[in-house]
mmCIF file of the N, C-alpha and C atoms, coordinates in Angstrom:
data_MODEL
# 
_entry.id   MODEL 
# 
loop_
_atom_site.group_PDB 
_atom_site.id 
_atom_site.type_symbol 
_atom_site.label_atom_id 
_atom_site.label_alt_id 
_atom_site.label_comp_id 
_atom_site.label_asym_id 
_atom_site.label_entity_id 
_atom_site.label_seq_id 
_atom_site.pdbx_PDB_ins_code 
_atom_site.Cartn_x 
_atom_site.Cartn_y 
_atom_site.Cartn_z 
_atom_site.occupancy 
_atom_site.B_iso_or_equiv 
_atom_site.pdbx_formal_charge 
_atom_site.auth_seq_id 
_atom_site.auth_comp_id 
_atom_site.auth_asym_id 
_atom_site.auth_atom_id 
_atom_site.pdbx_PDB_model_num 
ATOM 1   N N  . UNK A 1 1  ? -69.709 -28.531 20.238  1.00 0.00 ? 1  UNK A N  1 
ATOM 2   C CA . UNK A 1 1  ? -68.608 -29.409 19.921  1.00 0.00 ? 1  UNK A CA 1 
ATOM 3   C C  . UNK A 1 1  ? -67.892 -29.757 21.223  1.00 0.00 ? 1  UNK A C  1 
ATOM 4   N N  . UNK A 1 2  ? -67.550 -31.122 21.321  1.00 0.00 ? 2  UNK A N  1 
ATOM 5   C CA . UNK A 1 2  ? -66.860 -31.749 22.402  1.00 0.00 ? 2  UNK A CA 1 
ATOM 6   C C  . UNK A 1 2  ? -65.730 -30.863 23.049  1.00 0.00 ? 2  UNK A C  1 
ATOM 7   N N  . UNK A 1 3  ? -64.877 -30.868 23.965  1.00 0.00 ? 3  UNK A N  1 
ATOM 8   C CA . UNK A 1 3  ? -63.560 -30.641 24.148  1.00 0.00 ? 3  UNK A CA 1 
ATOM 9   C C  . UNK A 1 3  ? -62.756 -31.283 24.673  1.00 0.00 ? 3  UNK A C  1 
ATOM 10  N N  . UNK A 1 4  ? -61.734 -31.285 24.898  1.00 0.00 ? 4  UNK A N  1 
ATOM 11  C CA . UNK A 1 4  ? -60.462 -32.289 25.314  1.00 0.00 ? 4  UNK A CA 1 
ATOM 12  C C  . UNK A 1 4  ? -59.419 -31.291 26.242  1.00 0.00 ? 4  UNK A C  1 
ATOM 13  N N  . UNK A 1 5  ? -59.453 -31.766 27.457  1.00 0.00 ? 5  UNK A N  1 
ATOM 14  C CA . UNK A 1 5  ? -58.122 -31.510 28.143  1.00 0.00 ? 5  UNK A CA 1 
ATOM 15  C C  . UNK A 1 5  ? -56.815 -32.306 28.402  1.00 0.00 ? 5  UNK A C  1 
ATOM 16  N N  . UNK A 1 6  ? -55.911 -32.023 27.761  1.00 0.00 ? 6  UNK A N  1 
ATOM 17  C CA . UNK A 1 6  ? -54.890 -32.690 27.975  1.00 0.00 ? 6  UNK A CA 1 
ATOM 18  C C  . UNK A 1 6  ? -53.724 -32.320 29.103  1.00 0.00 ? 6  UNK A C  1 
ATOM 19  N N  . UNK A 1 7  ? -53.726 -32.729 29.951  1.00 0.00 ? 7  UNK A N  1 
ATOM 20  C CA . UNK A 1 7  ? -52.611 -32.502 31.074  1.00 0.00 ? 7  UNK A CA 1 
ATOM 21  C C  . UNK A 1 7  ? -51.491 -33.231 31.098  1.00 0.00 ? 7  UNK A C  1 
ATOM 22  N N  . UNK A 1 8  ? -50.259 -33.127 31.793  1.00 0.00 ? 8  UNK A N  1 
ATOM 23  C CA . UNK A 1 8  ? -48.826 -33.463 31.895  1.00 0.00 ? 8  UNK A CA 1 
ATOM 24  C C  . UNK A 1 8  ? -48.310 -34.001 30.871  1.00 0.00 ? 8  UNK A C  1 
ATOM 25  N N  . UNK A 1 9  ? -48.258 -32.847 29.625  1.00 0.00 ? 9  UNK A N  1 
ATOM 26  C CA . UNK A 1 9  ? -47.508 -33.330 28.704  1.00 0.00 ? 9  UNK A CA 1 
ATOM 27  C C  . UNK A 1 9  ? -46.278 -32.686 28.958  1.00 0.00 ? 9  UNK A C  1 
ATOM 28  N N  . UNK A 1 10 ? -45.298 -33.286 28.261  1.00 0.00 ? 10 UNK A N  1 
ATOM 29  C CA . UNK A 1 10 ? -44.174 -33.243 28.653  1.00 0.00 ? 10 UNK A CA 1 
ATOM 30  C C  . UNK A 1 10 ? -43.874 -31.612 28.196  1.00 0.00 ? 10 UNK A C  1 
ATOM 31  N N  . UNK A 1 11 ? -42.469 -31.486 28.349  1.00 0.00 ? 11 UNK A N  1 
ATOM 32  C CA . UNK A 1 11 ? -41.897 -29.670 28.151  1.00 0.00 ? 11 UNK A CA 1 
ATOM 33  C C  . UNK A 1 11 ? -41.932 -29.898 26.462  1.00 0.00 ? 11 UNK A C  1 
ATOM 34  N N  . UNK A 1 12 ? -40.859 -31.409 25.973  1.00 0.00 ? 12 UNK A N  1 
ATOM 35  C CA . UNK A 1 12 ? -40.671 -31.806 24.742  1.00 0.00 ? 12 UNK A CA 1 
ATOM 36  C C  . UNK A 1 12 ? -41.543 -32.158 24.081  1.00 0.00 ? 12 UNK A C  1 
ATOM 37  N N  . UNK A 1 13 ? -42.678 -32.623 24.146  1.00 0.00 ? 13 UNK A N  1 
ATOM 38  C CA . UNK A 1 13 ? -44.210 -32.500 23.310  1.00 0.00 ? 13 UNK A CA 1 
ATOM 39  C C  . UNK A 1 13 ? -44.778 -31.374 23.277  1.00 0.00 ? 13 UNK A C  1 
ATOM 40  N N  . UNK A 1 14 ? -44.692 -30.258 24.267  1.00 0.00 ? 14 UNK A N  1 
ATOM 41  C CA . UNK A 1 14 ? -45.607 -28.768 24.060  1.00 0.00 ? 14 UNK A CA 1 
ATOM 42  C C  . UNK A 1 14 ? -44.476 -28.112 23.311  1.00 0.00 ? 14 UNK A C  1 
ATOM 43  N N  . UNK A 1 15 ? -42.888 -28.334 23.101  1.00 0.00 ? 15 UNK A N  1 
ATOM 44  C CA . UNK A 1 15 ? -42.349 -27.219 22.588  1.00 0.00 ? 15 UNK A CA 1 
ATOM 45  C C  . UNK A 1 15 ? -42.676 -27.694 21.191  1.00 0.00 ? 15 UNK A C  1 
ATOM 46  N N  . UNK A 1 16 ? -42.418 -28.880 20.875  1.00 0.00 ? 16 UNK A N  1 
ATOM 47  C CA . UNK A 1 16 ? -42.713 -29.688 19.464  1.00 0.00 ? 16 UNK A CA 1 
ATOM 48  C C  . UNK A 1 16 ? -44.075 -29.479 18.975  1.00 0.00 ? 16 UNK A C  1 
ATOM 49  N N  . UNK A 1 17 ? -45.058 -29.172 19.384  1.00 0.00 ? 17 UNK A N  1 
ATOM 50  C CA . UNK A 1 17 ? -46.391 -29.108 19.356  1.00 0.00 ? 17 UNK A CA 1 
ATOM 51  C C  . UNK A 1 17 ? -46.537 -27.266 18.804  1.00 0.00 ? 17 UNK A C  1 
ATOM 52  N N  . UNK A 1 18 ? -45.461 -26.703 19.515  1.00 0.00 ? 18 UNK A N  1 
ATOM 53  C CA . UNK A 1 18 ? -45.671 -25.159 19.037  1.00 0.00 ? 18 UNK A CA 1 
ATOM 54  C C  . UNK A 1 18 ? -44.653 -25.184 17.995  1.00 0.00 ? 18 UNK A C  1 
ATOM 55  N N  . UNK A 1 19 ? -43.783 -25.480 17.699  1.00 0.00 ? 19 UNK A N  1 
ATOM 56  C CA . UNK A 1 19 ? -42.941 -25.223 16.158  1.00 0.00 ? 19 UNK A CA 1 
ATOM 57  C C  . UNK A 1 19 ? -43.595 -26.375 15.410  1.00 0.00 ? 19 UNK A C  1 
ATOM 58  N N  . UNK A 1 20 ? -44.472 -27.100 15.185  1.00 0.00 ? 20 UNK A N  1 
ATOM 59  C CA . UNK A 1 20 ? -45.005 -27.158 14.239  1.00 0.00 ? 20 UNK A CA 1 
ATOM 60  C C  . UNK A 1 20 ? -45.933 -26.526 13.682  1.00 0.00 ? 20 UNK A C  1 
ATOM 61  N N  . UNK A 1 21 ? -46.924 -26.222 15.140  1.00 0.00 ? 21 UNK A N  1 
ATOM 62  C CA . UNK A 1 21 ? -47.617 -25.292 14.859  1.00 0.00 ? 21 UNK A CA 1 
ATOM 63  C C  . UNK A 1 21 ? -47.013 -23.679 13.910  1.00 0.00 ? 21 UNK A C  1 
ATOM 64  N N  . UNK A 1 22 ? -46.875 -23.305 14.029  1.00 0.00 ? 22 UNK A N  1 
ATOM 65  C CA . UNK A 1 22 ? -45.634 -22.460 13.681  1.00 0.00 ? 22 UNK A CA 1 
ATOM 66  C C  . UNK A 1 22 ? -45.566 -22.183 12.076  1.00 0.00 ? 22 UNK A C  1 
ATOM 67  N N  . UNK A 1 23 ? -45.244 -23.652 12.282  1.00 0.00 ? 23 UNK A N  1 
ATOM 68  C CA . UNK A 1 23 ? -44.516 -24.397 10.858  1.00 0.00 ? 23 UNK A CA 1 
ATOM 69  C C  . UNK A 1 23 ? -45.610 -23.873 9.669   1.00 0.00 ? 23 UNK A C  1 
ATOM 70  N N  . UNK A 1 24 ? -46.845 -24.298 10.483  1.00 0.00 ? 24 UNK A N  1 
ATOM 71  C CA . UNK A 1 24 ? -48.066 -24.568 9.293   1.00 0.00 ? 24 UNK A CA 1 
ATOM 72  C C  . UNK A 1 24 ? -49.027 -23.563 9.697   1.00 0.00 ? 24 UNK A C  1 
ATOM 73  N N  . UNK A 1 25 ? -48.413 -22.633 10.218  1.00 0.00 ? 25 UNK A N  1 
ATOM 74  C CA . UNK A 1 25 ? -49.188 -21.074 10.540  1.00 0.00 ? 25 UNK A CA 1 
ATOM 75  C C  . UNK A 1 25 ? -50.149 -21.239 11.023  1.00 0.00 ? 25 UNK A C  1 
ATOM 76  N N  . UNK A 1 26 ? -50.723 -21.966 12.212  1.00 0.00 ? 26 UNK A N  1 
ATOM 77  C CA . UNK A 1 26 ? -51.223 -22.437 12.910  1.00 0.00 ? 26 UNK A CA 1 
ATOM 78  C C  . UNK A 1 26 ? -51.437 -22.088 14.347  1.00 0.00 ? 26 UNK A C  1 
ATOM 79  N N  . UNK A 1 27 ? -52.639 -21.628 15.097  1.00 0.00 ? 27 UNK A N  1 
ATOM 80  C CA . UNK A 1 27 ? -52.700 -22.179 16.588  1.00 0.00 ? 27 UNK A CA 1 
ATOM 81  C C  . UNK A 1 27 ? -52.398 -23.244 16.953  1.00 0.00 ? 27 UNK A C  1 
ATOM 82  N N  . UNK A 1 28 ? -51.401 -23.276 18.229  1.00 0.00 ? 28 UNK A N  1 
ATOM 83  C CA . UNK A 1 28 ? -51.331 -24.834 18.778  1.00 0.00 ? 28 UNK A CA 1 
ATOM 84  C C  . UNK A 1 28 ? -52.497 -25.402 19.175  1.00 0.00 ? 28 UNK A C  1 
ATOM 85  N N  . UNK A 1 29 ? -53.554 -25.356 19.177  1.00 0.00 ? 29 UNK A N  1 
ATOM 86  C CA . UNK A 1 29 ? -54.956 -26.152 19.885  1.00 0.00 ? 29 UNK A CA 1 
ATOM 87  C C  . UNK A 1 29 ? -55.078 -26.086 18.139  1.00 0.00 ? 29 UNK A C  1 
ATOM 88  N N  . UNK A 1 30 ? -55.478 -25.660 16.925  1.00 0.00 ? 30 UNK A N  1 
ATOM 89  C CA . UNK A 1 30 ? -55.316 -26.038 15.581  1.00 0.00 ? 30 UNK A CA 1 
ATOM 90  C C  . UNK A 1 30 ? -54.824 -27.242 15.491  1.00 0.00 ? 30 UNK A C  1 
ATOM 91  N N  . UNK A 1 31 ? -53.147 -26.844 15.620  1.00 0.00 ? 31 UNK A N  1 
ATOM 92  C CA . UNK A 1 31 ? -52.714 -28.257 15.157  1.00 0.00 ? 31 UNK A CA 1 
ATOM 93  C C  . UNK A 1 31 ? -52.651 -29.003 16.125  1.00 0.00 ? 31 UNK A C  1 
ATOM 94  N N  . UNK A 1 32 ? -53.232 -29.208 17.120  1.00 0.00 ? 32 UNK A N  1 
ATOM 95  C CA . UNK A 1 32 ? -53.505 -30.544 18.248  1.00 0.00 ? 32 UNK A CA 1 
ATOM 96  C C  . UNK A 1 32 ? -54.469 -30.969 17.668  1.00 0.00 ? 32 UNK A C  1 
ATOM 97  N N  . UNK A 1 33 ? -55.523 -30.483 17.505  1.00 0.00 ? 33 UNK A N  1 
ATOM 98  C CA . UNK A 1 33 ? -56.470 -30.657 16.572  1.00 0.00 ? 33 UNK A CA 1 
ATOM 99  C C  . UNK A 1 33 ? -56.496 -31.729 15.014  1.00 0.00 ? 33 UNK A C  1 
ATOM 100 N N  . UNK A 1 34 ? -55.728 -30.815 14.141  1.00 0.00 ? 34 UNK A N  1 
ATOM 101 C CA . UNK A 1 34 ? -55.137 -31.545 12.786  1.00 0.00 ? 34 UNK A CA 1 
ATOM 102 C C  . UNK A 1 34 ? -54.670 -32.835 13.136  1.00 0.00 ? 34 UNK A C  1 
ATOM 103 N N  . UNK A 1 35 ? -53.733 -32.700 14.330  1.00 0.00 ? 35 UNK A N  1 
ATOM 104 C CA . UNK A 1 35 ? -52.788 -33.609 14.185  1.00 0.00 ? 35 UNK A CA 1 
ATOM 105 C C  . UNK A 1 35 ? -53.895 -35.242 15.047  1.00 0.00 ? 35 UNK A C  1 
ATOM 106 N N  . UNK A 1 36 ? -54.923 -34.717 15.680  1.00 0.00 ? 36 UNK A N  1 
ATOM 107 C CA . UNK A 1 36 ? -55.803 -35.732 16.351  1.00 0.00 ? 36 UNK A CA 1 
ATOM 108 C C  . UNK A 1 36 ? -56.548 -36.469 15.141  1.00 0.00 ? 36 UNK A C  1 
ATOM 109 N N  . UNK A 1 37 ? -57.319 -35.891 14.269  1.00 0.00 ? 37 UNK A N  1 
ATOM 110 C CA . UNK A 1 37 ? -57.604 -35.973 13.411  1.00 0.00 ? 37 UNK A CA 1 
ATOM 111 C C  . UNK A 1 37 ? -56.997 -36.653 12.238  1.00 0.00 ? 37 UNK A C  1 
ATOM 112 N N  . UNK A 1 38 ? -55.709 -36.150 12.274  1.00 0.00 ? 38 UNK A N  1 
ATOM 113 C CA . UNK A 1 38 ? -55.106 -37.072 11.157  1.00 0.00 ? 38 UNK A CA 1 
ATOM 114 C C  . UNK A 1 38 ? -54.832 -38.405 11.443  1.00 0.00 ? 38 UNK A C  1 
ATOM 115 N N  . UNK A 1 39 ? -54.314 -38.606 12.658  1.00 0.00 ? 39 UNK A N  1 
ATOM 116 C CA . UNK A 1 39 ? -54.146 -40.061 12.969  1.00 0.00 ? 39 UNK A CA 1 
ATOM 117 C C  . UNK A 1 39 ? -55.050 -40.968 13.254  1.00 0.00 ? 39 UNK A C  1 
ATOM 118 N N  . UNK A 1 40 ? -56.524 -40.038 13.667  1.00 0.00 ? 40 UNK A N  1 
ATOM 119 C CA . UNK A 1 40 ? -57.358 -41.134 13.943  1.00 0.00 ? 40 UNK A CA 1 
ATOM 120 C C  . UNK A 1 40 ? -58.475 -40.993 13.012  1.00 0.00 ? 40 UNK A C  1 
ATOM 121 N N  . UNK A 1 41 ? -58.953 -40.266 12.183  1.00 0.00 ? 41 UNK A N  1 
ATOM 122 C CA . UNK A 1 41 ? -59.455 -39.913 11.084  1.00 0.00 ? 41 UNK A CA 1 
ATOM 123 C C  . UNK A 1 41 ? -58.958 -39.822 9.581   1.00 0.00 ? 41 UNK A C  1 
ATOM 124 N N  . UNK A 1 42 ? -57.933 -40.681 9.633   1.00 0.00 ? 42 UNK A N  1 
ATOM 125 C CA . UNK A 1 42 ? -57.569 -40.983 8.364   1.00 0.00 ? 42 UNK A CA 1 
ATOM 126 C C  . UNK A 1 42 ? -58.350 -41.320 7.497   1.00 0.00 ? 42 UNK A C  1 
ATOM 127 N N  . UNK A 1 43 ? -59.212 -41.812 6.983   1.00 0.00 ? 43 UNK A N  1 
ATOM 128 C CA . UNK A 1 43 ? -60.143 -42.257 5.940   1.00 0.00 ? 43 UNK A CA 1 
ATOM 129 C C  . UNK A 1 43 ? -61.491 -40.781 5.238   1.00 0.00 ? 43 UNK A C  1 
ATOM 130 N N  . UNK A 1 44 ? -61.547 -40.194 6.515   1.00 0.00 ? 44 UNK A N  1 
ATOM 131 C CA . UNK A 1 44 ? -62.565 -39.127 6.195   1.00 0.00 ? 44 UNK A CA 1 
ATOM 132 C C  . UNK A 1 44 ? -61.478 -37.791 5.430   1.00 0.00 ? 44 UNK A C  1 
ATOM 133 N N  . UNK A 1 45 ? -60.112 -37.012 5.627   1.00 0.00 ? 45 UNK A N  1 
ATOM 134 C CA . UNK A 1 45 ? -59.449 -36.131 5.078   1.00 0.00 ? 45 UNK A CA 1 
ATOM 135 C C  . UNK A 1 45 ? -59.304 -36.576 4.374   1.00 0.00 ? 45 UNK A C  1 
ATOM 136 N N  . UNK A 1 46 ? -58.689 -38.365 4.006   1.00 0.00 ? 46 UNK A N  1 
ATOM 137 C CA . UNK A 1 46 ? -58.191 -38.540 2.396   1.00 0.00 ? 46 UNK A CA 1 
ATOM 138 C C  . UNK A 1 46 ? -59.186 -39.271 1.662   1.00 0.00 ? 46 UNK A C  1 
ATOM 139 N N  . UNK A 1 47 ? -60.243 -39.179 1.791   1.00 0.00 ? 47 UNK A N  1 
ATOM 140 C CA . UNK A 1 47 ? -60.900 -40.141 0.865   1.00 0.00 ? 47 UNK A CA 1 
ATOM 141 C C  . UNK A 1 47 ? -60.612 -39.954 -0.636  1.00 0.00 ? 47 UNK A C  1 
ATOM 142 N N  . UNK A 1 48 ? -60.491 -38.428 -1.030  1.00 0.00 ? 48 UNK A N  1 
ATOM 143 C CA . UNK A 1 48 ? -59.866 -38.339 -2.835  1.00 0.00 ? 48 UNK A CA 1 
ATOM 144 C C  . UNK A 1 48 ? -58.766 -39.240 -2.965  1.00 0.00 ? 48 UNK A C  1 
ATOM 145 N N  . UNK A 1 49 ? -57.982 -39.049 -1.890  1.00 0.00 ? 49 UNK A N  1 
ATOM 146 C CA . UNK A 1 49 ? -56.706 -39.765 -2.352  1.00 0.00 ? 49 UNK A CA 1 
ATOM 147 C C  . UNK A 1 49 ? -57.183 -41.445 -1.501  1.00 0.00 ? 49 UNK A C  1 
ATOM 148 N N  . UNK A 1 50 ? -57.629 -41.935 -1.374  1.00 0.00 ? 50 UNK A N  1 
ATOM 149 C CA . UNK A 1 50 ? -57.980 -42.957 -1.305  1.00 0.00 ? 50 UNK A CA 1 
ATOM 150 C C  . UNK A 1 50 ? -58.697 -43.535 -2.495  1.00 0.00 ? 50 UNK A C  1 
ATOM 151 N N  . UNK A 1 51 ? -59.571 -42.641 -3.162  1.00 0.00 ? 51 UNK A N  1 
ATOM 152 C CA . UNK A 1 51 ? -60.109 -42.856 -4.490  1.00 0.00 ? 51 UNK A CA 1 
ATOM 153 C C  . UNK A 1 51 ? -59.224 -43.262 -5.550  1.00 0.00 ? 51 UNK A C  1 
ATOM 154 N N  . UNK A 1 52 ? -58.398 -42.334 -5.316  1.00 0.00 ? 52 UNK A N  1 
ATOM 155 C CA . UNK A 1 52 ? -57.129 -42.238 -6.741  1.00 0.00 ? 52 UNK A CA 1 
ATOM 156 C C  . UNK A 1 52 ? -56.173 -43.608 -6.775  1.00 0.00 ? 52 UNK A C  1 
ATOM 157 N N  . UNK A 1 53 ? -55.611 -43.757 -5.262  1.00 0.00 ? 53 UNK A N  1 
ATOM 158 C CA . UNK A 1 53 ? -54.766 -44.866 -5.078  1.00 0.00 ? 53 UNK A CA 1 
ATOM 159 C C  . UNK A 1 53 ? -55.808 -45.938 -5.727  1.00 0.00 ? 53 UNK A C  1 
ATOM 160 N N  . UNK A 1 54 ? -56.630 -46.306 -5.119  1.00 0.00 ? 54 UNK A N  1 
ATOM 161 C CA . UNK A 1 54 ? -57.270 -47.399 -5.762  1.00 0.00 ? 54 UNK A CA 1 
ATOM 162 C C  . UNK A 1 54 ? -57.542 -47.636 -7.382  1.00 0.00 ? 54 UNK A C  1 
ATOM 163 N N  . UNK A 1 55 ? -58.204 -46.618 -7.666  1.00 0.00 ? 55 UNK A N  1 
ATOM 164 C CA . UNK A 1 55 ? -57.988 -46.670 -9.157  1.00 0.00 ? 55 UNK A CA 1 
ATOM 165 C C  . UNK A 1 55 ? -56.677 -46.659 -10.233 1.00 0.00 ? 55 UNK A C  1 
ATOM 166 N N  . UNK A 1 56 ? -55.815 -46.689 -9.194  1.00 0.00 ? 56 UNK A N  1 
ATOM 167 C CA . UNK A 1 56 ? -54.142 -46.534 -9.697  1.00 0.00 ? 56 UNK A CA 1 
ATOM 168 C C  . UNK A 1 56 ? -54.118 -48.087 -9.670  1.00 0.00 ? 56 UNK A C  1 
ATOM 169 N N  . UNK A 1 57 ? -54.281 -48.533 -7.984  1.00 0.00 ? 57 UNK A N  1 
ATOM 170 C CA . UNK A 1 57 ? -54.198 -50.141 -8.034  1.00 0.00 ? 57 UNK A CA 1 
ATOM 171 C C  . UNK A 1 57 ? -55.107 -51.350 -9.267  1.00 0.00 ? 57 UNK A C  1 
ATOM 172 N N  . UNK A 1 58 ? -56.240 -50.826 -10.002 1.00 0.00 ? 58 UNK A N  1 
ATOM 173 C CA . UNK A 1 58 ? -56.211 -51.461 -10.717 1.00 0.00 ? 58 UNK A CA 1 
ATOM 174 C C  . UNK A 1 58 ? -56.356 -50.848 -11.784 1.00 0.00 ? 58 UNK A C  1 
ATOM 175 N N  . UNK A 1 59 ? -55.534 -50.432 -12.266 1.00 0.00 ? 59 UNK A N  1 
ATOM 176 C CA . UNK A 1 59 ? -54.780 -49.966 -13.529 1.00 0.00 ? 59 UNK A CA 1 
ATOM 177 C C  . UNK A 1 59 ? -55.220 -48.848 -13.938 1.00 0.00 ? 59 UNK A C  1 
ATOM 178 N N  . UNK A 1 60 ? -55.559 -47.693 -13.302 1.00 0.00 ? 60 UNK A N  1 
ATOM 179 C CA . UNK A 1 60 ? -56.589 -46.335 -13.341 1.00 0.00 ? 60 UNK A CA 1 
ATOM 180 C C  . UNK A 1 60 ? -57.381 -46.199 -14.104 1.00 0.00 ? 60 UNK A C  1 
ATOM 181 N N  . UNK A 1 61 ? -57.904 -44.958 -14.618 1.00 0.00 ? 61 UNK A N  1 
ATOM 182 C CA . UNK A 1 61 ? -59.764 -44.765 -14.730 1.00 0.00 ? 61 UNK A CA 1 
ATOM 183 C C  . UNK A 1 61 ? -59.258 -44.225 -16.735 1.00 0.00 ? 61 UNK A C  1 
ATOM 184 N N  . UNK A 1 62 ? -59.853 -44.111 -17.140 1.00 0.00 ? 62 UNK A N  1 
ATOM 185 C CA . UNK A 1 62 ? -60.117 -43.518 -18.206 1.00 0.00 ? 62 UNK A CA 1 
ATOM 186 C C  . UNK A 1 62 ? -61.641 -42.512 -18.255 1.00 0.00 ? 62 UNK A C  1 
ATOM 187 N N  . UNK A 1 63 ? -60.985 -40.945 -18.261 1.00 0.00 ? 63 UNK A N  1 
ATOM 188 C CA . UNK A 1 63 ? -62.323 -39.915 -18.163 1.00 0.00 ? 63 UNK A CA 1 
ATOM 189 C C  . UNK A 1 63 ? -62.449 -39.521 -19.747 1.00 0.00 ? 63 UNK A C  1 
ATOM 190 N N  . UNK A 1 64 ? -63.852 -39.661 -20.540 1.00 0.00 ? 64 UNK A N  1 
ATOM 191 C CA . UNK A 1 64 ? -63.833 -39.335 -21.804 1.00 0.00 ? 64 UNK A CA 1 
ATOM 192 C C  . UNK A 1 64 ? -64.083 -37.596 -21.746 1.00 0.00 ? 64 UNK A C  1 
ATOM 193 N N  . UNK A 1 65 ? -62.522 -37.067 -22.761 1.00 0.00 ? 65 UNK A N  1 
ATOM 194 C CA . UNK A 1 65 ? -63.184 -35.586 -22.713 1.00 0.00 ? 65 UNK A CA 1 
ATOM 195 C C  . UNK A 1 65 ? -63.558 -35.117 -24.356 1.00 0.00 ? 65 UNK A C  1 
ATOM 196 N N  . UNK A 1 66 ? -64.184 -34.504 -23.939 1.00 0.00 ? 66 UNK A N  1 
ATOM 197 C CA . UNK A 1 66 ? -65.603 -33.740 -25.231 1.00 0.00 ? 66 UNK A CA 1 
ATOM 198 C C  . UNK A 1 66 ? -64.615 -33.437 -25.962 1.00 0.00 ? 66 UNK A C  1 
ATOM 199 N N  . UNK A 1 67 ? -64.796 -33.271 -27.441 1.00 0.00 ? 67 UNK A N  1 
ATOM 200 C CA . UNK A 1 67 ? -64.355 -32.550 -28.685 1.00 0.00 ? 67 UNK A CA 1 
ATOM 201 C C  . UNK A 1 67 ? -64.568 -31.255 -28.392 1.00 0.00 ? 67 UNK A C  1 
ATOM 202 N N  . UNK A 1 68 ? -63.118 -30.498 -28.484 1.00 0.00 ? 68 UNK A N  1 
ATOM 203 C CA . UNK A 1 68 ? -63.666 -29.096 -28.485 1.00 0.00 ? 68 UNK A CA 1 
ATOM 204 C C  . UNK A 1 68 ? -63.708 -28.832 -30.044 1.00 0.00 ? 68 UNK A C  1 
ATOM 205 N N  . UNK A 1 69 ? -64.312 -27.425 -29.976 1.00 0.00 ? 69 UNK A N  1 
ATOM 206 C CA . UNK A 1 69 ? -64.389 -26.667 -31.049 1.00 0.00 ? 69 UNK A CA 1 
ATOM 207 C C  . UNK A 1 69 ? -64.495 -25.551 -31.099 1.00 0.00 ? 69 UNK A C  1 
ATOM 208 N N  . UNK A 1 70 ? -63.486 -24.783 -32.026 1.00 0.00 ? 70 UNK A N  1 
ATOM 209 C CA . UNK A 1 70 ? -63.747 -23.166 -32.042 1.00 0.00 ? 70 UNK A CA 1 
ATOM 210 C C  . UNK A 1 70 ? -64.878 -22.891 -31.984 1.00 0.00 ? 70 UNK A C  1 
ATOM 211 N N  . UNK A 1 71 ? -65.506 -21.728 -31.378 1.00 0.00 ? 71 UNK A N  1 
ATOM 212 C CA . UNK A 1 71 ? -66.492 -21.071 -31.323 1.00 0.00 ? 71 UNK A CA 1 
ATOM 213 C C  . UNK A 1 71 ? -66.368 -20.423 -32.966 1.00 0.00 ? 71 UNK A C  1 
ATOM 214 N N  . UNK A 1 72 ? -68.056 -20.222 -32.753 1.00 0.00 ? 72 UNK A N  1 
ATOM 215 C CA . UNK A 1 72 ? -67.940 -19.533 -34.648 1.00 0.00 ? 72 UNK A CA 1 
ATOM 216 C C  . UNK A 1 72 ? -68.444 -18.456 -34.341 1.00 0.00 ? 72 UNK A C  1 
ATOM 217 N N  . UNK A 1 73 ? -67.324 -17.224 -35.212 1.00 0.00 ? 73 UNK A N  1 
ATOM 218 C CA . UNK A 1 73 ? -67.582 -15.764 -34.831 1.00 0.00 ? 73 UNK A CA 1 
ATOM 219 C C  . UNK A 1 73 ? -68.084 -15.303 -36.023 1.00 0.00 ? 73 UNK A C  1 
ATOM 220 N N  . UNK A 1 74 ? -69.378 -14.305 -36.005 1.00 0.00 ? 74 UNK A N  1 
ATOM 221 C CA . UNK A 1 74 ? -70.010 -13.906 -37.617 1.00 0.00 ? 74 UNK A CA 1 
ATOM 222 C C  . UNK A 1 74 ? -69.932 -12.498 -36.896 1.00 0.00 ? 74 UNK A C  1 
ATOM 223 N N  . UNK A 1 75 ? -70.198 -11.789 -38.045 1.00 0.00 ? 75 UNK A N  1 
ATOM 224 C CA . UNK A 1 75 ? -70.403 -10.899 -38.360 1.00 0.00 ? 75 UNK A CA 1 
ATOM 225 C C  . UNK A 1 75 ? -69.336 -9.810  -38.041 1.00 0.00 ? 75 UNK A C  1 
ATOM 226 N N  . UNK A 1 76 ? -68.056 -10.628 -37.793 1.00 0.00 ? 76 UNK A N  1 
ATOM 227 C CA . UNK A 1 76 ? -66.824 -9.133  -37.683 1.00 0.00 ? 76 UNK A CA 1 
ATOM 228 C C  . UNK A 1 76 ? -66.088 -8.776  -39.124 1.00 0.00 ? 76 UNK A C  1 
ATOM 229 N N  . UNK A 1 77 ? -66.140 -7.669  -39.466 1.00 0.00 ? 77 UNK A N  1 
ATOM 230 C CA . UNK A 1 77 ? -65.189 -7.204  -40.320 1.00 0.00 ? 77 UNK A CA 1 
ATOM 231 C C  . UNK A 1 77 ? -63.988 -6.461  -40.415 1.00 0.00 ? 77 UNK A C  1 
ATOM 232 N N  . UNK A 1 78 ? -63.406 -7.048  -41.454 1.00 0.00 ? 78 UNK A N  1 
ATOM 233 C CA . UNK A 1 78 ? -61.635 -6.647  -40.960 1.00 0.00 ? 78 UNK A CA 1 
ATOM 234 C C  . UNK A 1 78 ? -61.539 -5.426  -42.002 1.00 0.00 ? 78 UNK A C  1 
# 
């Protein structure tokens, strides 16, 4: 897997970078990570919710669910 060095970030991006990290119980190279990912990989983390919105936008899905039915119990006596 690739790697990335990032140099002269500021004091106020590495302290912000570790209380979020923090935040979300996280290594900071984690959430440098997450956070690379989320902004430029948006379509691949949300595709469910890309699914859903859309099917919201035209007027959502209808899922048919099965008839249940009690199970049939023989042979107990009371």
């Amino acid at each position: 897997m690739p790697s990335l060095l990032v140099r002269d970030i500021s004091d106020e991006a590495k302290r912000a970078l570790a209380i979020r990290a923090a935040e979300h119980g996280r290594s900071q190279v984690a959430e440098a990570r997450s956070i690379l990912e989320e902004v430029l990989l948006p379509h691949q983390q949300n595709w469910l919710l890309g699914i859903y919105q859309e099917a919201q936008s035209v007027g959502g899905m209808d899922i048919p669910l099965s008839e249940r039915h009690s199970p049939r119990v023989t042979g107990i006596e009371l």
